[in-house]
MARGU-378264 format. One record per residue (C-alpha): residue number from 1; x, y, z. Coordinates in steps of 0.5 Angstrom, whole numbers, padded with zeros to 4 digits, m for minus. Each point is the difference from the previous one (the first is absolute). Layout:
<bavexs>
(NUM,(X,Y,Z))
...
</bavexs>
This chain:
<bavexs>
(1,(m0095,0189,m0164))
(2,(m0006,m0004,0000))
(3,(0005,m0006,m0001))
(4,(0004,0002,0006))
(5,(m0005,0000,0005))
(6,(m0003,m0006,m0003))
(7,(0006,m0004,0001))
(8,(0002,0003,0007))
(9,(m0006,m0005,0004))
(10,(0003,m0006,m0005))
(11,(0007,0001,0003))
(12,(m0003,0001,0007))
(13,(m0005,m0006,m0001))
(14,(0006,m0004,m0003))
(15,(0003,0001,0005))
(16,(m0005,m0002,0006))
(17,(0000,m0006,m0004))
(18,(0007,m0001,0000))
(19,(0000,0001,0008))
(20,(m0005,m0004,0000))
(21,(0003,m0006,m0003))
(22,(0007,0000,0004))
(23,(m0004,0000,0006))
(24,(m0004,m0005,m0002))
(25,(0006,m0003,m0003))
(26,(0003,0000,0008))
(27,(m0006,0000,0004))
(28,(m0003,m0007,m0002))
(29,(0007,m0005,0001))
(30,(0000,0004,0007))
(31,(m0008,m0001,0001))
(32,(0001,m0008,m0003))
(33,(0006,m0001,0005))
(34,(m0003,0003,0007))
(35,(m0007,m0004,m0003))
(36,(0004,m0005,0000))
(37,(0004,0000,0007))
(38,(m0006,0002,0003))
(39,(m0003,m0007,m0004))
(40,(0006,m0005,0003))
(41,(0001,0005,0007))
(42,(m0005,m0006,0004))
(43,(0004,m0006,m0002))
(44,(0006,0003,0001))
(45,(m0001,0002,0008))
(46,(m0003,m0006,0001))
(47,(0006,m0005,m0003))
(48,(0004,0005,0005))
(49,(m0004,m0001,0006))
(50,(m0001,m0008,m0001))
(51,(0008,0000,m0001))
(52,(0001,0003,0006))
(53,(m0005,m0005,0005))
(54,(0004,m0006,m0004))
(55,(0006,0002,0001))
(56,(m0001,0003,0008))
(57,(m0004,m0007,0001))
(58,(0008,m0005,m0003))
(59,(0003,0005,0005))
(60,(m0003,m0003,0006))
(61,(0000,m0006,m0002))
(62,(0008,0000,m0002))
(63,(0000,0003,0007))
(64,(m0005,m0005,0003))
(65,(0006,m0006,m0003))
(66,(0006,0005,0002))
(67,(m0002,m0001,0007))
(68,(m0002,m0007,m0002))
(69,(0007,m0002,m0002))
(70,(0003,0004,0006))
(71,(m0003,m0004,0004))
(72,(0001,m0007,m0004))
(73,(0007,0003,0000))
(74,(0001,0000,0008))
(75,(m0004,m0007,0000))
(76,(0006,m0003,m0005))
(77,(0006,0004,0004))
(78,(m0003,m0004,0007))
(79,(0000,m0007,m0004))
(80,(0007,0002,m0002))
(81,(0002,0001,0007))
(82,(m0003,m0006,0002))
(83,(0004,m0004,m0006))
(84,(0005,0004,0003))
(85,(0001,m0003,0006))
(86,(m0002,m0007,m0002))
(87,(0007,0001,m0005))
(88,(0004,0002,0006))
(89,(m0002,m0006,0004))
(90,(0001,m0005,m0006))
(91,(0007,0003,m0001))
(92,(0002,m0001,0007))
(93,(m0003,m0007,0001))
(94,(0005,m0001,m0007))
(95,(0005,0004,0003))
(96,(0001,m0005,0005))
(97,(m0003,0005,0006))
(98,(m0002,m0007,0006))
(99,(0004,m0009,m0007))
(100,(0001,m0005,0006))
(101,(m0003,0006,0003))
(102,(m0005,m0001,m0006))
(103,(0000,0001,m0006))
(104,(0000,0006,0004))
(105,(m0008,0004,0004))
(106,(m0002,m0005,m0002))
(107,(0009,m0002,m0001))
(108,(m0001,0000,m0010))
(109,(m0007,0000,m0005))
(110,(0001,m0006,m0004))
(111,(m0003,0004,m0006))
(112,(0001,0006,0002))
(113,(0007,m0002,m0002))
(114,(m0002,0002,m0007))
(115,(m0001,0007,m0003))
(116,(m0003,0005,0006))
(117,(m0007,0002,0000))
(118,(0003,0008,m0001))
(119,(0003,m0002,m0006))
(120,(m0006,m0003,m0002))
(121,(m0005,0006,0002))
(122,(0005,0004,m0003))
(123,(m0001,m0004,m0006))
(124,(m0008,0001,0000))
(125,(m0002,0005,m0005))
(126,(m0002,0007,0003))
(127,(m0008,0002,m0002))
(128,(m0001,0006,m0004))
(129,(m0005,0006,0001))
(130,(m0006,m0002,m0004))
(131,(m0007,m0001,0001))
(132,(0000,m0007,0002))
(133,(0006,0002,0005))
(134,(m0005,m0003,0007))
(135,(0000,m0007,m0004))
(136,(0007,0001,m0001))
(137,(0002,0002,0007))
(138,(m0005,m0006,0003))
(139,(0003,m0004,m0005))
(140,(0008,0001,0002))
(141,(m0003,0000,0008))
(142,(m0002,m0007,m0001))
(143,(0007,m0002,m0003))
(144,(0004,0004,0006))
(145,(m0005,m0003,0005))
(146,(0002,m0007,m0003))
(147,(0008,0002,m0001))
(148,(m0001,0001,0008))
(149,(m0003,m0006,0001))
(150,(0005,m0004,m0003))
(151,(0006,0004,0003))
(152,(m0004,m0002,0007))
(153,(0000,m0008,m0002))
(154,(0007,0000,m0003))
(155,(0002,0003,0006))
(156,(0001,m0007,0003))
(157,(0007,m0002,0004))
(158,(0005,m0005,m0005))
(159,(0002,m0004,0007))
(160,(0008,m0001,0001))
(161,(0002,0002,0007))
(162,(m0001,0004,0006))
(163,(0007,m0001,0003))
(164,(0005,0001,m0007))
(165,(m0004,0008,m0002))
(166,(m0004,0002,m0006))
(167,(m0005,0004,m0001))
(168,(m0002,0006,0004))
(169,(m0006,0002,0003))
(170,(m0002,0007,m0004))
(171,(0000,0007,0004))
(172,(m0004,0000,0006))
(173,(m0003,m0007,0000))
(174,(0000,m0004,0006))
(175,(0000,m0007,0001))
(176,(0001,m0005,0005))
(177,(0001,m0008,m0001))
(178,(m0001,m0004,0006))
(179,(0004,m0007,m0002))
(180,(0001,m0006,0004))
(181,(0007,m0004,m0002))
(182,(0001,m0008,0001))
(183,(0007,m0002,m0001))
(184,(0001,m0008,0001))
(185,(0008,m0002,0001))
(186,(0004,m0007,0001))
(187,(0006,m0001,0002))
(188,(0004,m0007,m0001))
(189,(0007,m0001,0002))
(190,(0004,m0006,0001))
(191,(0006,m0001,0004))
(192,(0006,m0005,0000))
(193,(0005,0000,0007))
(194,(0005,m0006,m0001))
(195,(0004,m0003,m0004))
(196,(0000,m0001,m0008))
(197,(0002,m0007,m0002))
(198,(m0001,0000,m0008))
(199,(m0005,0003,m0004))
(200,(m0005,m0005,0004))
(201,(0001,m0001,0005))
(202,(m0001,0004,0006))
(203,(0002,m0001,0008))
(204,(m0003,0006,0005))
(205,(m0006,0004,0002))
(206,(m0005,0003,m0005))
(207,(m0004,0006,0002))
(208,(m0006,0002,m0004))
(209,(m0004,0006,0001))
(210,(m0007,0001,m0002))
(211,(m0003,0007,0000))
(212,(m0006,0002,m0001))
(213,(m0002,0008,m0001))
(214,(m0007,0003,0000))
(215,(m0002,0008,0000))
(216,(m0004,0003,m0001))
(217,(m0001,0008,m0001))
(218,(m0005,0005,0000))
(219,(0002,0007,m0002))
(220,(m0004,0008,m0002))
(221,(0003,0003,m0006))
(222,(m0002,0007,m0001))
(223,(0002,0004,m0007))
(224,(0000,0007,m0001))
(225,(0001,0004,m0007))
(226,(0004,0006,0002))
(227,(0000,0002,m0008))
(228,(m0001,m0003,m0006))
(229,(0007,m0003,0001))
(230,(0001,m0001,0007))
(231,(m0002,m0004,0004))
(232,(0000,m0003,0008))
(233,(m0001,m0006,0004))
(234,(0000,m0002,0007))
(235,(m0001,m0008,0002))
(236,(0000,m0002,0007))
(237,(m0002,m0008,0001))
(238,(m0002,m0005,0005))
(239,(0003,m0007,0000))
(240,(m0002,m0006,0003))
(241,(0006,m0006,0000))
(242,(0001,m0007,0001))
(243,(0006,m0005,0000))
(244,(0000,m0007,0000))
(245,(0007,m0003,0001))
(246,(0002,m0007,0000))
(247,(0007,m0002,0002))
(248,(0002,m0008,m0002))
(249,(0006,m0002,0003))
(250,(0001,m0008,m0004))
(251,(0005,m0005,0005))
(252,(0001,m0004,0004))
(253,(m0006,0002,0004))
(254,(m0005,0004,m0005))
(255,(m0001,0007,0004))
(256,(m0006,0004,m0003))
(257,(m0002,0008,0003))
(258,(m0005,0004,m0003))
(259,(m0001,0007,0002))
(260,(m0005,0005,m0002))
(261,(m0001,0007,0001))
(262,(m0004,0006,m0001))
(263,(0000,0007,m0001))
(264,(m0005,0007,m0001))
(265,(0001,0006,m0001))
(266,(0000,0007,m0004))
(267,(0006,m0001,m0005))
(268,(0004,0005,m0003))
(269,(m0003,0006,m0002))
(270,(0001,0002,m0007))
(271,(0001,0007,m0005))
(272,(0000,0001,m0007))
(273,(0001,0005,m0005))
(274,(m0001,0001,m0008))
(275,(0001,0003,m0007))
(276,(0000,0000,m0006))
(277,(0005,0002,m0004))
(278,(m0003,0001,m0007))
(279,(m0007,0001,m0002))
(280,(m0003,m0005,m0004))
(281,(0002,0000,m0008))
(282,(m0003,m0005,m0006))
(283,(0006,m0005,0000))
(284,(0005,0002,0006))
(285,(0000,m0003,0007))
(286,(m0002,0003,0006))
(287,(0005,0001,0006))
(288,(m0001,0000,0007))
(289,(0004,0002,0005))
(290,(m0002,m0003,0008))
(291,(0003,0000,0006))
(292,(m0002,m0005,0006))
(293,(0002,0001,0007))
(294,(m0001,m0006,0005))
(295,(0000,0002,0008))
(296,(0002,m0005,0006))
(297,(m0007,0001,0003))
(298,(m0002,m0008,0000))
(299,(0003,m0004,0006))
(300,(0007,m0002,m0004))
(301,(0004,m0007,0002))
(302,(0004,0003,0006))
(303,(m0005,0002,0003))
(304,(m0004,m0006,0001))
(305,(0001,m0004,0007))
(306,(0004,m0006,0001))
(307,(0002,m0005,0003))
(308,(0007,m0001,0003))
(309,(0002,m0004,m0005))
(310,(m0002,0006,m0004))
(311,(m0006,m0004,m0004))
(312,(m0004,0005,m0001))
(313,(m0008,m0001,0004))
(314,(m0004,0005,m0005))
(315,(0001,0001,m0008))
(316,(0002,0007,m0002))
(317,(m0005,0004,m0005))
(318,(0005,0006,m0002))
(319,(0008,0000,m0004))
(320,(0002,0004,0007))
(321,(0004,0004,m0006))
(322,(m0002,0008,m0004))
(323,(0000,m0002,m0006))
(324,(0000,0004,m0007))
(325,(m0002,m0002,m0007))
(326,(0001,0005,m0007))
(327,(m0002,m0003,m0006))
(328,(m0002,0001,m0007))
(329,(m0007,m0003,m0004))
(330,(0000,0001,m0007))
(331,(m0007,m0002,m0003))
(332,(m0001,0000,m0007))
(333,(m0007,m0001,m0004))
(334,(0000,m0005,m0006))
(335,(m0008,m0001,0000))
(336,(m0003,m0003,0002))
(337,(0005,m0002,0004))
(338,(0005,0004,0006))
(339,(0007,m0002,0001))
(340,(0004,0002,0006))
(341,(0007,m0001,0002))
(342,(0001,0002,0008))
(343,(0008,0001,0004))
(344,(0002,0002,0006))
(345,(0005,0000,0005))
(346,(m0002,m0001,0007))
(347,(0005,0003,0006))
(348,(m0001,m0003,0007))
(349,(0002,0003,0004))
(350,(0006,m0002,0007))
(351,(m0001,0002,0007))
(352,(0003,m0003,0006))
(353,(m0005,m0005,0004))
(354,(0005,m0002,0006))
(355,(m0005,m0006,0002))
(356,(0002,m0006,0003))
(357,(m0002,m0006,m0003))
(358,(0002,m0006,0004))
(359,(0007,0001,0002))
(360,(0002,0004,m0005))
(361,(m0001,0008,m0002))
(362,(m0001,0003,m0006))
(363,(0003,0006,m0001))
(364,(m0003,0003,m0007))
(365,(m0004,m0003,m0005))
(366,(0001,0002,m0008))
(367,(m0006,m0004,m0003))
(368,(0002,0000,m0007))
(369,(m0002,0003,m0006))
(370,(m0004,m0002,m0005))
(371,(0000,0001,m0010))
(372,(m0008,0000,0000))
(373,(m0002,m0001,m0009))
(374,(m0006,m0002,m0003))
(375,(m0005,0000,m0006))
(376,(m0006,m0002,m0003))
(377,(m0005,0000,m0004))
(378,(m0008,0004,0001))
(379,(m0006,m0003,m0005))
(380,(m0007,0003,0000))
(381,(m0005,m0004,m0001))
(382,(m0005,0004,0000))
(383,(m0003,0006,0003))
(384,(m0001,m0002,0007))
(385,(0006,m0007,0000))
(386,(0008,0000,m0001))
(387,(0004,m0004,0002))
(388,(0009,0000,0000))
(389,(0006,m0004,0000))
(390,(0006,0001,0003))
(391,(0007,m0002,0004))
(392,(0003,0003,0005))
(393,(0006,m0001,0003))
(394,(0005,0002,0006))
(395,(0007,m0001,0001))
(396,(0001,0000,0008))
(397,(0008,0003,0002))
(398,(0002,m0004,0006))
(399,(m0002,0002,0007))
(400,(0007,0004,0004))
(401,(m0001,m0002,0008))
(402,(0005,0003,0005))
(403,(0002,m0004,0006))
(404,(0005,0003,0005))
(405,(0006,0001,m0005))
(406,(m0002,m0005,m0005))
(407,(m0004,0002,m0007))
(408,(m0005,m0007,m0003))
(409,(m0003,0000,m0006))
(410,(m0006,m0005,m0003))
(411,(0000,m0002,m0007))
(412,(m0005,0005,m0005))
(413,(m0007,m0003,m0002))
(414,(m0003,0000,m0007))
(415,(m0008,0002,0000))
(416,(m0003,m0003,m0006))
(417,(m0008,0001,0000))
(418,(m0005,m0001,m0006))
(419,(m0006,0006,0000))
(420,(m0006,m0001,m0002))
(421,(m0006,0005,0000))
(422,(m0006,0001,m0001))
(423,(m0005,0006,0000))
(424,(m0007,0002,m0001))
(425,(m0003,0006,0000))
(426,(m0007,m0001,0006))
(427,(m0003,0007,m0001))
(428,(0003,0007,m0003))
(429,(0003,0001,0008))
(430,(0002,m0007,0002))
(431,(0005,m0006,m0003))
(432,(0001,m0006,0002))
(433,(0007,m0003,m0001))
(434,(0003,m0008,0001))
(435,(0008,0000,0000))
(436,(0003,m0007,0001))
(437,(0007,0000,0001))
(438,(0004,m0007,m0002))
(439,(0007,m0001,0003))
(440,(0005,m0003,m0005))
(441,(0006,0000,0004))
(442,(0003,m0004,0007))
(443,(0000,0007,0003))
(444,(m0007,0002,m0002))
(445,(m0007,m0002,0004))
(446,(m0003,m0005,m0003))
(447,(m0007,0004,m0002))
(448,(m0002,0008,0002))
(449,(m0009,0002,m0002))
(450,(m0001,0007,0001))
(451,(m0007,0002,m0001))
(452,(m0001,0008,m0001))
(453,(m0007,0004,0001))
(454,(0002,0007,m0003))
(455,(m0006,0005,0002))
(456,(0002,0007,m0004))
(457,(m0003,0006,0002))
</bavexs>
């Protein structure tokens, strides 16, 4: 009994001991572990809250450079657009545009002949998002602004000439060329009435005559792009005439008699229209199709007053005919140079002009029609001086006059010049160009200058 009531608490205490141990056993590692989380919990706070204040300050800045870039990115698309337009007019002025017009706003760009400046901006690399991207933008502005300026002085005119067609003036733009022209012709004609022996010897009369021709003419031709393909032309001149003529009749008794006239007026009003049939490409020509019309406004040969043996007393300034001219430029580029090739077909038109001249009258007049070609060459010599080369050259059909019941026809005219012009580029709105025409065949005058001031606007 003893022994039993004597192990009873032993039980129990083993017992409470054991209770004791398994709690201990359980509680230390959870008390270790919240002593230890309550140890590191500051530090951990802290890392959080100062990630946080990092992270919101990076967010503002890649706000700050987001609104930066937009920026820089609309300042880009504003030069691109300039480029854009600079490249437009480059490829006009190679298009062939107003060349002998220019090679033509300003009519061709000596070294614009070469690739564009888009292509060259579309070859620029495009910079990329980074924290130097204002540096990079400034960088690309400066290069644009050096594009546009280098598109603004290729911009300069490959003179040929105004009269054959070239390159048009770009949508929009205006311009107009005050011109003044000098034109200096002689004519000598020798003639025999009598009797041929032999080869050399002559018994008879011989006439000789000599004439002189002076005209000068001032005019206003005013351009006007419709589009980037079409363009319009109006011209009206003023022109001032004067005629030397010498009549020398070799005889018996020497006759001589020397006329001279004069004459001035508004001439022949003139209208032109342009297009350009292709666009310019690297390798390809430029076509232009154009189509001039001339009226009978100036004071024409029947219109003049005369004496009764029908000589005239004043000199005409106008043909006294409506004529109409379709013709066709080919430009092509070959840098630095331009070449053109110009044909065209000019219609007189007949009318009845039932004058009397002398005792005889004229009933209609058909003044012949005329094959008009030429070619040339244009050099760029540097950004602001060009100068051409050229042949032109005109087959003239022989006049059909009607009087009473019977048809008389003159003999045709071969019209051969040499062209030469040069060009220079005064500011970015004002040309200057010297055109001289030299006359290589009996028909032709014997020297044309045509000095052109062109003002774009």
């Amino acid at each position: 009994m003893t022994g039993i009531l004597k192990s009873e608490p032993f039980h129990k205490s083993r017992t409470s001991i054991s209770i004791f141990v398994i709690g201990g056993a359980f509680l230390l590692p959870c008390t270790m572990a919240l002593a230890q989380d309550q140890s590191t919990g500051d530090p951990d706070s802290s890392l959080e809250s100062a990630d946080r204040s990092e992270l919101q300050r990076l967010k503002q800045q890649i706000d700050r450079q987001r609104e930066q870039l937009s920026q820089q990115a609309q300042q880009l698309e504003q030069q691109r657009q300039i480029i854009e337009v600079q490249a437009n007019r480059i490829e006009q002025v190679l298009s062939g545009q107003s060349a002998t017009a220019s090679i033509a706003e300003r009519k061709a760009a000596p070294e614009a002949i070469t690739p564009t400046v888009r292509q060259q901006a579309q070859n620029q690399p495009r910079p990329a998002p980074s924290s130097t991207a204002t540096e990079t933008v400034g960088q690309q502005a400066q290069a644009d602004n050096a594009a546009q300026s280098q598109a603004n002085a290729r911009a300069t005119e490959v003179s040929i000439f105004a009269d054959v067609g070239g390159v048009l003036t770009p949508k929009g733009r205006f311009s107009l060329e005050p011109r003044i022209d000098y034109t200096q012709s002689g004519v000598n004609r020798f003639f025999f009435q009598g009797v041929e022996i032999v080869d050399v010897v002559l018994v008879g009369l011989f006439e000789l005559t000599d004439a002189d021709r002076d005209t000068v003419t001032s005019s206003l031709t005013a351009r006007y792009g419709i589009t980037d393909r079409w363009e319009i032309d109006a011209q009206i001149p003023y022109l001032y005439r004067n005629d030397r003529i010498t009549n020398e009749v070799v005889g018996l008794d020497n006759r001589r008699q020397i006329r001279e006239l004069s004459g001035n007026g508004v001439g022949d009003a003139e209208i032109g229209l342009h297009y350009q049939i292709n666009r310019a490409g690297k390798g390809h020509p430029v076509f232009i199709a154009n189509l001039r019309g001339k009226s009978d406004l100036g004071k024409g040969p029947f219109d003049v007053a005369r004496d009764e043996d029908g000589l005239e007393l004043d000199l005409p300034v106008g043909s006294g005919f409506w004529t109409v001219e379709p013709s066709l430029t080919m430009i092509h580029s070959l840098d630095p140079a331009v070449l053109f090739v110009n044909a065209g077909y000019l219609f007189n038109l007949s009318k009845s002009v039932n004058t009397l001249i002398g005792d005889t009258l004229i009933d209609r007049v058909n003044p012949g029609d005329s094959i008009r070609a030429g070619f040339g060459l244009g050099v760029g010599l540097n950004d602001t001086l060009s100068f051409s080369l050229g042949y032109e050259h005109n087959h003239v059909f022989g006049t059909k006059t009607f009087i009473a019941d019977t048809r008389q026809k003159t003999s045709s005219l071969e019209v051969g010049s040499f062209l030469f012009g040069l060009s220079m580029g005064l500011t970015d709105h004002i040309g200057l160009n010297l055109n001289t025409q030299l006359g290589v065949t009996d028909d032709a005058p014997d020297v044309r200058i045509s000095l052109r001031i062109p003002f774009r606007f």
